[in-house]
C-alpha positions in Angstrom: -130.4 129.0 -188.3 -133.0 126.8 -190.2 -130.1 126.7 -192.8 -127.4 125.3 -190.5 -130.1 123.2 -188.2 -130.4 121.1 -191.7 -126.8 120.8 -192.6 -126.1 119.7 -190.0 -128.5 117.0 -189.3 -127.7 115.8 -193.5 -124.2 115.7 -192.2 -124.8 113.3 -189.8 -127.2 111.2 -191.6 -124.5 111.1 -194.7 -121.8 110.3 -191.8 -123.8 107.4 -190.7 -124.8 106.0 -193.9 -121.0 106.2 -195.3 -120.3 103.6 -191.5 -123.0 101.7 -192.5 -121.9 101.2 -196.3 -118.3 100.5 -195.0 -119.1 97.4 -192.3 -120.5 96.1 -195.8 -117.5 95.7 -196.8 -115.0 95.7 -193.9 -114.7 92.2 -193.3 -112.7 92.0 -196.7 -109.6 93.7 -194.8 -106.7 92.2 -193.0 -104.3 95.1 -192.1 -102.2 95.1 -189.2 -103.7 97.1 -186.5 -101.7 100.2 -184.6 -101.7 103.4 -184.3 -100.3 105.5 -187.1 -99.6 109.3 -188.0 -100.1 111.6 -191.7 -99.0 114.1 -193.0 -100.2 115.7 -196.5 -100.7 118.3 -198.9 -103.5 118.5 -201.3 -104.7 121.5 -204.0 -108.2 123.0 -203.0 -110.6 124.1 -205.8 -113.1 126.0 -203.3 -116.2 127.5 -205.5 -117.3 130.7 -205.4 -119.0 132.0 -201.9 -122.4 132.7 -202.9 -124.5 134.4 -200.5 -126.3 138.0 -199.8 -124.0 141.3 -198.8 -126.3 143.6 -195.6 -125.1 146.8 -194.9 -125.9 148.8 -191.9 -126.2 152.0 -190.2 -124.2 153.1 -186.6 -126.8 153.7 -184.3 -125.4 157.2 -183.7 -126.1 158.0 -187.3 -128.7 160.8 -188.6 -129.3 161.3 -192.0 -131.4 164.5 -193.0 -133.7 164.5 -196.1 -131.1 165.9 -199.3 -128.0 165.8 -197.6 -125.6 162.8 -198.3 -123.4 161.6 -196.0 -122.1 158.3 -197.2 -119.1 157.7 -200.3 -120.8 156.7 -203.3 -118.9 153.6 -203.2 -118.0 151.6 -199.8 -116.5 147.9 -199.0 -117.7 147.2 -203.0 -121.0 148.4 -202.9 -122.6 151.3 -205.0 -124.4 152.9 -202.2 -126.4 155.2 -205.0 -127.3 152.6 -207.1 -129.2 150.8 -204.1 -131.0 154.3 -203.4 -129.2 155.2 -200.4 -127.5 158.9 -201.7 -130.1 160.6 -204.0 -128.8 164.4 -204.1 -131.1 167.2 -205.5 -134.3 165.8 -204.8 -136.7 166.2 -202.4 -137.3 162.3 -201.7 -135.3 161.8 -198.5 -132.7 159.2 -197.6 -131.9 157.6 -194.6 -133.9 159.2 -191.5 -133.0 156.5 -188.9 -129.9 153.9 -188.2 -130.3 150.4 -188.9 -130.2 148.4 -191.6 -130.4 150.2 -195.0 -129.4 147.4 -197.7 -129.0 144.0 -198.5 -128.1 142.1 -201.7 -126.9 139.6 -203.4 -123.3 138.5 -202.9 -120.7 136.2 -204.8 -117.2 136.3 -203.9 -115.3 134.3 -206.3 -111.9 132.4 -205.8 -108.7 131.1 -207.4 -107.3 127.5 -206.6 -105.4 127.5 -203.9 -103.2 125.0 -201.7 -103.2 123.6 -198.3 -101.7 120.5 -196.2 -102.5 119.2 -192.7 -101.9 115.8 -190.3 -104.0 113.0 -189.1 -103.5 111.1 -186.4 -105.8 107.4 -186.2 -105.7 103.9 -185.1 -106.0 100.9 -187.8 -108.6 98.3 -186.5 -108.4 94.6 -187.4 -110.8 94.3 -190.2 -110.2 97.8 -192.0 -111.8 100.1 -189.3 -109.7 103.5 -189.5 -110.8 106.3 -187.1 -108.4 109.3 -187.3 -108.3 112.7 -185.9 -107.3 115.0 -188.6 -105.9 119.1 -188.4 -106.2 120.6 -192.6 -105.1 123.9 -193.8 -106.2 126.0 -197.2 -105.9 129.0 -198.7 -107.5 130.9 -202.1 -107.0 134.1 -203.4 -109.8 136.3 -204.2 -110.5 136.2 -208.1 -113.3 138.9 -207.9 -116.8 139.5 -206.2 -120.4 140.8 -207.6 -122.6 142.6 -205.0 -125.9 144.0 -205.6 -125.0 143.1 -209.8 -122.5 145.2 -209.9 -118.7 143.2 -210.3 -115.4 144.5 -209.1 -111.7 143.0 -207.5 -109.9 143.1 -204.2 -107.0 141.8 -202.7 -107.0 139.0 -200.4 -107.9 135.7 -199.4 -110.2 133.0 -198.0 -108.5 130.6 -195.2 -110.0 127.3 -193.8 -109.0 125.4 -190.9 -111.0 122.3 -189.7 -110.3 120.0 -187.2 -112.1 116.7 -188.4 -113.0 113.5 -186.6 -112.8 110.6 -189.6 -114.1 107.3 -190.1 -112.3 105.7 -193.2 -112.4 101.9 -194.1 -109.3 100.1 -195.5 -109.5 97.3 -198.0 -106.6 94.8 -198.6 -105.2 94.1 -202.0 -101.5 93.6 -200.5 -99.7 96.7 -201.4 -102.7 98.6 -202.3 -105.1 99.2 -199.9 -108.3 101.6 -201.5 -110.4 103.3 -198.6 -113.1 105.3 -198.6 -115.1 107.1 -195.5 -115.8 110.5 -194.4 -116.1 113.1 -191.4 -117.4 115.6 -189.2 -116.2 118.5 -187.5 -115.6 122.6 -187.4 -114.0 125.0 -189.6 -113.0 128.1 -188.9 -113.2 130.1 -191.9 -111.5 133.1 -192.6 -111.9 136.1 -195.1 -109.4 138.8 -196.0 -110.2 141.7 -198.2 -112.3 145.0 -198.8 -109.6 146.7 -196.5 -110.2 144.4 -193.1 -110.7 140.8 -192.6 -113.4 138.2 -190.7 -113.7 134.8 -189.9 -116.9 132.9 -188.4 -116.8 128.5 -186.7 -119.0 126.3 -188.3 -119.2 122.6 -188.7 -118.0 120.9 -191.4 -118.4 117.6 -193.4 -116.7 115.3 -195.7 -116.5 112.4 -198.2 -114.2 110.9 -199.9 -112.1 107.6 -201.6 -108.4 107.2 -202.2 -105.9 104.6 -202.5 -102.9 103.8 -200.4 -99.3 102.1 -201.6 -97.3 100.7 -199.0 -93.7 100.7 -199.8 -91.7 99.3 -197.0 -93.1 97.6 -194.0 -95.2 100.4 -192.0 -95.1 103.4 -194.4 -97.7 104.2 -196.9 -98.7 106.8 -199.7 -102.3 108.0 -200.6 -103.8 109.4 -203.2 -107.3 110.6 -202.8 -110.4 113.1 -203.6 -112.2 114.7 -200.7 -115.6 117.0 -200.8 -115.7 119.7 -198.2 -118.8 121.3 -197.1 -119.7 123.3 -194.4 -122.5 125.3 -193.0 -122.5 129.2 -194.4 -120.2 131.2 -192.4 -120.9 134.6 -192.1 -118.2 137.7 -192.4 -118.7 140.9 -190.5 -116.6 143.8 -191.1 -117.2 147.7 -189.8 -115.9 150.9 -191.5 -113.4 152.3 -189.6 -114.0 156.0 -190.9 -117.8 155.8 -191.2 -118.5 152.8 -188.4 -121.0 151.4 -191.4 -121.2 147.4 -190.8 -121.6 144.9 -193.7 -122.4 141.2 -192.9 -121.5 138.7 -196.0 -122.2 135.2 -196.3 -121.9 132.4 -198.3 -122.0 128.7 -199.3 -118.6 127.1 -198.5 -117.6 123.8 -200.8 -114.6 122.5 -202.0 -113.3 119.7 -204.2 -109.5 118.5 -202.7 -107.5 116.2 -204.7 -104.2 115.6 -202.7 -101.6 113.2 -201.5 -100.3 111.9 -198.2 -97.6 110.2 -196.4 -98.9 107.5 -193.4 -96.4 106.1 -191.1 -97.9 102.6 -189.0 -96.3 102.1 -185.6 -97.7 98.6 -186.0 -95.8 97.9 -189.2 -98.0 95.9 -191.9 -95.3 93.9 -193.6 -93.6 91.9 -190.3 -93.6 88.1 -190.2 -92.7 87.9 -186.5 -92.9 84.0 -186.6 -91.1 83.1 -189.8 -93.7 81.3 -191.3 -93.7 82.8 -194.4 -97.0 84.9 -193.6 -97.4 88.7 -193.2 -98.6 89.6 -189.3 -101.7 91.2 -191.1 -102.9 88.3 -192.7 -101.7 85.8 -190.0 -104.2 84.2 -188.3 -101.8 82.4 -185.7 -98.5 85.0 -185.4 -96.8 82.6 -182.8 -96.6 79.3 -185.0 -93.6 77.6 -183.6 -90.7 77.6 -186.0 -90.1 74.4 -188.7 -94.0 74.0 -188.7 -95.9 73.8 -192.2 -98.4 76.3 -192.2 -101.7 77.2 -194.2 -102.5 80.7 -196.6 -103.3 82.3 -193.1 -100.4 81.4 -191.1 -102.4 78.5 -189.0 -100.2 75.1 -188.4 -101.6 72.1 -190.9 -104.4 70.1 -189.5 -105.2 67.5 -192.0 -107.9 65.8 -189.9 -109.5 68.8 -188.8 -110.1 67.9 -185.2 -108.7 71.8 -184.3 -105.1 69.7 -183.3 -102.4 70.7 -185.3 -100.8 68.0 -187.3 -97.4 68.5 -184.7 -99.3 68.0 -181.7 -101.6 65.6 -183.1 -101.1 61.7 -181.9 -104.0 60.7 -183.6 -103.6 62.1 -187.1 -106.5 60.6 -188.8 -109.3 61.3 -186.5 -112.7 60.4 -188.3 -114.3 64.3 -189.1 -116.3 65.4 -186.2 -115.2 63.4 -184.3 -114.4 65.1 -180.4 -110.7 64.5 -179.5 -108.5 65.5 -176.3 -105.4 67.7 -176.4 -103.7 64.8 -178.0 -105.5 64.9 -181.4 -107.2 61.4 -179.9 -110.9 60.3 -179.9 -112.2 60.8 -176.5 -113.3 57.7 -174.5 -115.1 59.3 -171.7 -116.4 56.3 -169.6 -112.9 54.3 -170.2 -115.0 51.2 -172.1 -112.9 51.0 -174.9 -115.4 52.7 -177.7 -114.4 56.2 -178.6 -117.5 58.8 -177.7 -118.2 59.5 -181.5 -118.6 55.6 -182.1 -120.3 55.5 -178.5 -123.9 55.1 -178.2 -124.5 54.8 -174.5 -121.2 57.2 -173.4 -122.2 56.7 -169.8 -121.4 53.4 -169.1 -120.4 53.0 -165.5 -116.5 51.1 -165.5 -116.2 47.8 -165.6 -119.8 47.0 -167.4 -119.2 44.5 -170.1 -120.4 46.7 -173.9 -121.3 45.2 -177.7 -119.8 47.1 -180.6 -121.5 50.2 -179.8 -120.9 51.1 -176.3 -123.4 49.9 -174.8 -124.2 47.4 -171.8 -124.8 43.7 -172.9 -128.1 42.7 -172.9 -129.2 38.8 -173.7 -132.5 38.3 -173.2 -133.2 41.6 -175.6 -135.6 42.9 -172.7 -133.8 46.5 -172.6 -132.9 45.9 -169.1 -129.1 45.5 -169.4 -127.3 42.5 -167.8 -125.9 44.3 -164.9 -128.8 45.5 -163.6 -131.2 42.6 -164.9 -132.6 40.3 -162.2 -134.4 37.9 -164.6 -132.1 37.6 -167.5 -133.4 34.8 -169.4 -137.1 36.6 -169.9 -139.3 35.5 -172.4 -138.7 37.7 -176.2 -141.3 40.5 -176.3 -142.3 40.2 -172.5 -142.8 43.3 -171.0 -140.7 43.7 -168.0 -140.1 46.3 -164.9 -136.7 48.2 -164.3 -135.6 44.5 -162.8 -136.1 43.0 -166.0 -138.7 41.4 -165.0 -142.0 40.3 -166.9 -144.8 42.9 -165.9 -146.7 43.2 -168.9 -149.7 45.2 -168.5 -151.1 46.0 -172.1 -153.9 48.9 -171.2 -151.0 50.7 -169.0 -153.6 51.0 -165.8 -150.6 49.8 -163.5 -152.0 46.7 -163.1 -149.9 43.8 -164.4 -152.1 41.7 -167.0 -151.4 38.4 -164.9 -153.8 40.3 -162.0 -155.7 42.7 -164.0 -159.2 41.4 -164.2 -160.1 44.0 -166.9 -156.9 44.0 -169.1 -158.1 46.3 -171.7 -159.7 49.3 -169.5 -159.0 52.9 -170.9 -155.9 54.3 -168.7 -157.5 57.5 -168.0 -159.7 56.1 -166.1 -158.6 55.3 -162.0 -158.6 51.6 -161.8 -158.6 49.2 -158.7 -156.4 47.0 -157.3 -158.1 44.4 -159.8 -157.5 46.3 -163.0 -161.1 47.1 -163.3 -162.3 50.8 -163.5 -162.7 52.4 -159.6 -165.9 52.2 -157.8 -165.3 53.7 -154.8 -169.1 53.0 -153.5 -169.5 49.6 -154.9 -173.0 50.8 -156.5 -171.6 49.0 -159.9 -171.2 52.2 -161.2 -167.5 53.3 -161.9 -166.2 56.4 -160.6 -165.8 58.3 -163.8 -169.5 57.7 -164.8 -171.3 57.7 -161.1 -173.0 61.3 -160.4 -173.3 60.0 -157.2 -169.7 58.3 -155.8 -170.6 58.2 -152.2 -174.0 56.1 -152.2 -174.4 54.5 -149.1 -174.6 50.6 -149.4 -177.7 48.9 -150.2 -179.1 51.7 -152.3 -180.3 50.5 -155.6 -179.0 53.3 -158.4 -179.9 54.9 -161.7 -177.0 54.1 -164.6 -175.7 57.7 -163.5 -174.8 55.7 -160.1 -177.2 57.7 -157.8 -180.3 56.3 -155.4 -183.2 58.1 -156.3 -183.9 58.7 -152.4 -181.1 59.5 -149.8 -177.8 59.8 -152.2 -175.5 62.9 -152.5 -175.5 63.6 -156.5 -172.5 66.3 -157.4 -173.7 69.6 -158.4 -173.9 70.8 -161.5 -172.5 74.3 -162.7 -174.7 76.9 -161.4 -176.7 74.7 -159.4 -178.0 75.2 -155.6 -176.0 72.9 -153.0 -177.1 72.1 -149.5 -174.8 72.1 -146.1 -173.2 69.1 -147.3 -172.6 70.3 -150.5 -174.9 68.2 -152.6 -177.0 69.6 -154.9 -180.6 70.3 -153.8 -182.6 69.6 -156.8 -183.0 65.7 -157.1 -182.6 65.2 -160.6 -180.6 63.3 -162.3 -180.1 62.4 -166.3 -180.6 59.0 -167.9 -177.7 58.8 -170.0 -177.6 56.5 -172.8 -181.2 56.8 -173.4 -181.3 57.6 -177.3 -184.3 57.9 -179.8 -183.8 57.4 -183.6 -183.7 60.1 -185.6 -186.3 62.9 -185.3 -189.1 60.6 -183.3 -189.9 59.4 -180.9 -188.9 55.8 -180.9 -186.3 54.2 -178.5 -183.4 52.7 -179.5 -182.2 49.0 -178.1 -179.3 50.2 -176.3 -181.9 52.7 -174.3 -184.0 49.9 -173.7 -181.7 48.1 -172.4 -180.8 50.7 -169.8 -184.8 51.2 -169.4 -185.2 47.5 -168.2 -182.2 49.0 -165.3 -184.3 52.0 -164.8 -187.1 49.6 -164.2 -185.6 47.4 -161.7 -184.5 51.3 -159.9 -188.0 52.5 -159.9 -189.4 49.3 -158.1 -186.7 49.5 -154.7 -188.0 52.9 -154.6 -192.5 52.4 -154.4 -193.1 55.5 -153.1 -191.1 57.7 -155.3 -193.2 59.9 -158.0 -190.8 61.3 -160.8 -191.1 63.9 -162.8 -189.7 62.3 -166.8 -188.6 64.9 -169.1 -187.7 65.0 -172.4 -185.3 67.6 -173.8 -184.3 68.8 -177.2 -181.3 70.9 -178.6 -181.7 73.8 -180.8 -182.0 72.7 -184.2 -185.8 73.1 -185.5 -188.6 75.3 -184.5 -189.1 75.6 -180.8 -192.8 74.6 -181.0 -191.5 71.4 -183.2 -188.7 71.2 -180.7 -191.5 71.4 -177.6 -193.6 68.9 -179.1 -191.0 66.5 -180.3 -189.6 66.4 -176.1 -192.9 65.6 -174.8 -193.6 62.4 -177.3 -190.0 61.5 -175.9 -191.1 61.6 -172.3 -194.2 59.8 -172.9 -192.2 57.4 -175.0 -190.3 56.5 -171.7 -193.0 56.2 -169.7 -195.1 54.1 -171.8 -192.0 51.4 -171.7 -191.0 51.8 -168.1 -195.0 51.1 -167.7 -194.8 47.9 -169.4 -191.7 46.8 -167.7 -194.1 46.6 -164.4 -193.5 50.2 -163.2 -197.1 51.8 -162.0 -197.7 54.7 -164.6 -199.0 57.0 -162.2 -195.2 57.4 -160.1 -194.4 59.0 -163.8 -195.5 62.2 -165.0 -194.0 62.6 -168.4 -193.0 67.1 -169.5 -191.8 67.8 -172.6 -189.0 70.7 -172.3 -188.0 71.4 -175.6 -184.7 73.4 -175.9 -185.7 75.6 -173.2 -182.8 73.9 -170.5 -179.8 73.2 -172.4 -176.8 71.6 -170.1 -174.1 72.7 -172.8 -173.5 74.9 -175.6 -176.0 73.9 -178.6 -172.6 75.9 -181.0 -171.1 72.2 -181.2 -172.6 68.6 -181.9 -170.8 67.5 -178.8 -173.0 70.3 -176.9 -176.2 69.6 -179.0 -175.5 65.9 -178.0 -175.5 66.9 -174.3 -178.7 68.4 -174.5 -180.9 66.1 -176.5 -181.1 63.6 -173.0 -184.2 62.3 -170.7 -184.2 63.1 -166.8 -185.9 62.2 -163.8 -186.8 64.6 -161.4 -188.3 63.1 -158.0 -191.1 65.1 -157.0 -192.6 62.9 -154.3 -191.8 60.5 -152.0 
């Protein structure tokens, strides 16, 4: 069975891989398809059926020690030779039934003849299944069993029934295919006085090529290798009921001929045209018309309108056309849709040269829907046409915006200018604090020092109101030079602010820390914050601020606000805050 298991799945992988190979190629073919029918004859050089020869015992028989019971010689094997008859010893034979030899076997065979019929259907493009009934026959030439040779009459039979995939290719008359097949073979074996026969499955190969003489019939030459999975040939003694079991490698080389007949015909020209129905591309051409290599009417233009339906013979390539052959016009203004740049043009709008709506003033509002149509060149205008230019794109036309160059992601006001929805002077987009209630004076982060809601933080601790509870809020802007301690005059600047903050607010103590990103030691780091506090402190001090409302910490890089893996992050975190801590 392990034999047969991997025939058969070789078979089907060489069936598949022979489909495979012909698609490859398929494409090349332009028979007729139909349904057709064959009949042939071929000579079958089958070689010799190798295999192993097992004899065996009837149950019923007993075999005492001495005594012989079996011919020296039965169905071709020399029973003594394999130790099964010793007379005048006292070894012993055979003391129980069963199975009591086995050996080689090889039956060899004369060429012999056979013929069959197919039945298929021809696909467009070369695609031939076929169902096809074979017959054979060879003569016994002589067998060997157990190395010891000898003759008999008789023969060896084949019958498969075989489901065929062939692929045609055109060369007119001759049409080379090649393909193969699977299916079952019964297999039968006459001889050594009695006959057997066993079903197996069965596979083929081959190539051939077909002449076609007259319009649908067809004669083939071709080679075909047959193999198929061992068979196996019982036979039983009739005198002495002794069984012997052969079996054997069938293959065979057939070189034959055969006669197809197409229902479909392969050589009719059903519209006169002068081209074959299998090569005709367009088999109901009306008579008189001139006609291409594959039977398609003449287009010259190549719009896909024949040259005898075509009113507009020279179409422009590519360009779309009706049933007429003619450049389509789709909105009715006079430029065909391939010359057409604007081909939705409502009707009765006045177009230039390429289809498109007039337009005088060059504003790209056209005429018919312009409402000021002698604006300025280069004015920027609304879907009226009218001039709206607005150069930062806020929304805000620039003849009312009072800040005409304001970044458009930022929410503007009705003046242009960036939003302040509290009117602290602190736009929306930078104010920690966008609901300060009037009056409050603000740090530059827009929030009152006493009695404002700042927005929380990530992490941080909100009251009822949603506000976050810890009243500190970062000086941003407020820069040192490099590695020291020294302020920069932008942070000064926004100090002398800070200043101005501190004194609406008398009462207020706050806590002024310096932090640090994570680059350096964090003693360095530690030490470096704290000169940075008392940096601040020391200027807000001269700027008329009493020194004791500040209480300057150095933080180091123990608080980061953002990731210290970018410089955008380590910016973040190198900052000054004020924390109030008394009021």
């Amino acid at each position: 069975m392990a034999i047969k298991g991997s025939l058969r799945s070789g078979l089907v992988k060489g069936l598949i891989g022979a489909s495979l190979a012909g698609f490859s190629v398929s494409a090349m073919a332009q028979s007729s398809p139909g349904w057709y029918f064959g009949i042939e004859g071929f000579y079958a050089d089958t070689k010799d059926l190798d295999g192993a020869a097992t004899i065996k015992l009837p149950d019923s028989t007993t075999v005492s020690p001495n005594t012989c019971v079996l011919p020296i010689e039965l169905l071709g094997v020399n029973l003594e030779a394999l130790g099964l008859c010793v007379l005048g010893n006292n070894q012993g034979t055979i003391s129980e039934p069963g199975t009591v030899a086995q050996t080689t076997s090889s039956i060899a065979l004369d060429g012999g003849f056979g013929g069959g019929a197919s039945f298929g259907y021809l696909f467009d493009g070369g695609l031939r299944p076929e169902l096809n009934l074979r017959y054979s026959e060879n003569d016994l030439k002589s067998f060997r069993t157990g190395g010891f040779d000898g003759s008999s009459d008789g023969s060896l039979r084949a019958v498969r029934l075989m489901a065929n995939i062939w692929y045609d290719l055109d060369f007119g008359n001759l049409a080379p295919y090649f393909g193969g097949g699977l299916g079952l073979q019964n297999t039968e074996l006459k001889g050594f006085g009695t006959k057997a026969d066993d079903d197996t499955m069965a596979f083929q190969a081959g190539a051939g090529v077909a002449y076609w003489f007259g319009n649908a019939t067809a004669l083939s030459l071709d080679y075909r290798y047959v193999s198929s999975e061992e068979p196996e040939f019982k036979t039983t003694d009739a005198a002495t009921g002794i069984q012997t079991t052969r079996d054997g490698e069938y293959k065979a080389h057939n070189i034959g001929a055969s006669l197809r007949y197409s229902f479909g015909g392969q050589f009719k020209d059903s519209d006169g045209d002068g081209v074959l129905d299998r090569k005709d591309k367009c088999p109901n051409t009306p008579q008189g018309v001139q006609v291409y290599s594959d039977g398609c009417p003449i287009d010259l233009d190549q719009d896909g309108v024949p040259d005898y339906l075509d009113k507009c013979p020279n179409t422009p390539p590519g360009a779309p056309v009706n049933a007429d052959g003619c450049p389509f016009d789709s909105d009715g203004d006079g430029i065909p849709d391939h010359l057409d740049q604007c081909p939705g043009t409502p009707a009765g709008v006045k177009v230039d040269g390429k289809g498109c709506p007039l337009d005088s003033d060059g504003d790209g509002v056209p005429d018919y829907l312009d409402k000021c149509p002698e604006t300025a060149a280069g004015a920027a205008v609304n879907a009226q046409g009218c001039d709206i230019s607005d150069r930062d794109g806020d929304g805000i036309p620039d003849n009312l915006d009072k800040c005409p160059d304001s970044d458009p992601k930022i929410k503007v006001g009705p003046d242009g200018c960036p939003l302040d929805s509290d009117g602290d002077g602190i736009p929306d987009y930078l104010d920690e604090c966008p609901h300060t209630p009037p009056g409050l004076k603000v740090l530059p982060n827009g929030c009152a020092l006493v009695g404002d809601c700042r927005k929380p933080r990530a992490g941080e601790a909100v009251d009822a109101k949603g506000c976050a509870l810890d009243q500190r809020f970062i000086l941003r802007g407020v820069k040192f030079e490099f590695d020291s301690d020294k302020l920069t005059k932008p942070a000064e600047l926004i100090l002398n602010d800070v200043a101005d903050t501190l004194a609406a607010y008398p009462d207020v103590t706050v806590e002024v820390q310096g932090h640090t990103d994570s680059l350096g030691t964090d003693a360095y780091n530690l030490g470096l914050s704290e000169r940075r506090a008392i940096a601040v402190k020391r200027y807000l001090d001269g700027r008329g601020v009493n020194g004791n409302r500040l209480r300057p910490v150095g933080y180091g890089e123990s608080a980061p606000i953002a990731s210290d893996a970018t410089p955008e992050g380590q910016e973040e975190n190198r900052r000054v805050e004020f924390r109030v801590v008394g009021n």
